[in-house]
C-alpha positions, 0 to 999 in steps of 0.5 A, spaced: 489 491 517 497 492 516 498 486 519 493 482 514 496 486 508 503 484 510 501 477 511 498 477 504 503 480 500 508 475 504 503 470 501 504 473 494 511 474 493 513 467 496 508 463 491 512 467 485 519 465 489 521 473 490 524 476 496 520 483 499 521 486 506 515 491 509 516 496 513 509 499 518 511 506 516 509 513 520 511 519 515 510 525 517 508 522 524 502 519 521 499 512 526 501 506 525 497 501 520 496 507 516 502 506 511 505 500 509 512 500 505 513 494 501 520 494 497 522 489 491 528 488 488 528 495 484 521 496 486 517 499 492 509 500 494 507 504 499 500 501 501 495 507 503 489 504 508 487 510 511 487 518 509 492 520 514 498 520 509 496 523 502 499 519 497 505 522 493 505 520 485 511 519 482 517 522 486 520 517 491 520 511 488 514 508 491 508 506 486 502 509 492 497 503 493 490 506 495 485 503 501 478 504 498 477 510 503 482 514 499 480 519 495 483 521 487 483 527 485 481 528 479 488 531 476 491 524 478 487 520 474 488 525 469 495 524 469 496 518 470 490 514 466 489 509 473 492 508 480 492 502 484 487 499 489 486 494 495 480 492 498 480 487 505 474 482 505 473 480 512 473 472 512 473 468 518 477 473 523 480 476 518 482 479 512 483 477 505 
């Protein structure tokens, strides 16, 4: 699944003319696929597909983008009015 996140961030940022790099991140020894790092300009998103990484809000620069499976405390949404969402539709033999 991170390579077709990665493969439709590409796509995305490339029909705007931007530049971005994507790392497959492992903080704190999580699985690989789990996390995906996309940096912009001077922006960044950590895209969360699983729960193996809880996502930090606000303190590292990176805006958590969150798979459908994983959970948002209320508190969260208290305090932040919304998160940020991605769903991976399965299409031919693969996801968009």
């Amino acid at each position: 699944m991170t390579g077709n996140v990665k493969s439709a961030a590409v796509v995305w940022f490339r029909n705007r003319a931007l530049q971005a790099d994507f790392e497959f991140a492992q903080p704190d020894g999580a699985p690989i696929g789990s996390v995906v790092d996309i940096q912009f300009q001077h922006h960044g998103l950590r895209v969360h597909l699983d729960q193996a990484v809880e996502p930090t809000w606000d303190e590292d620069g990176l805006e958590p983008v969150l798979g459908m499976s994983v959970p948002v405390d209320r508190d969260t949404l208290i305090d932040r009015w919304y998160v940020h969402r991605i769903r991976l539709n399965s299409e031919g033999d693969g996801a968009r």
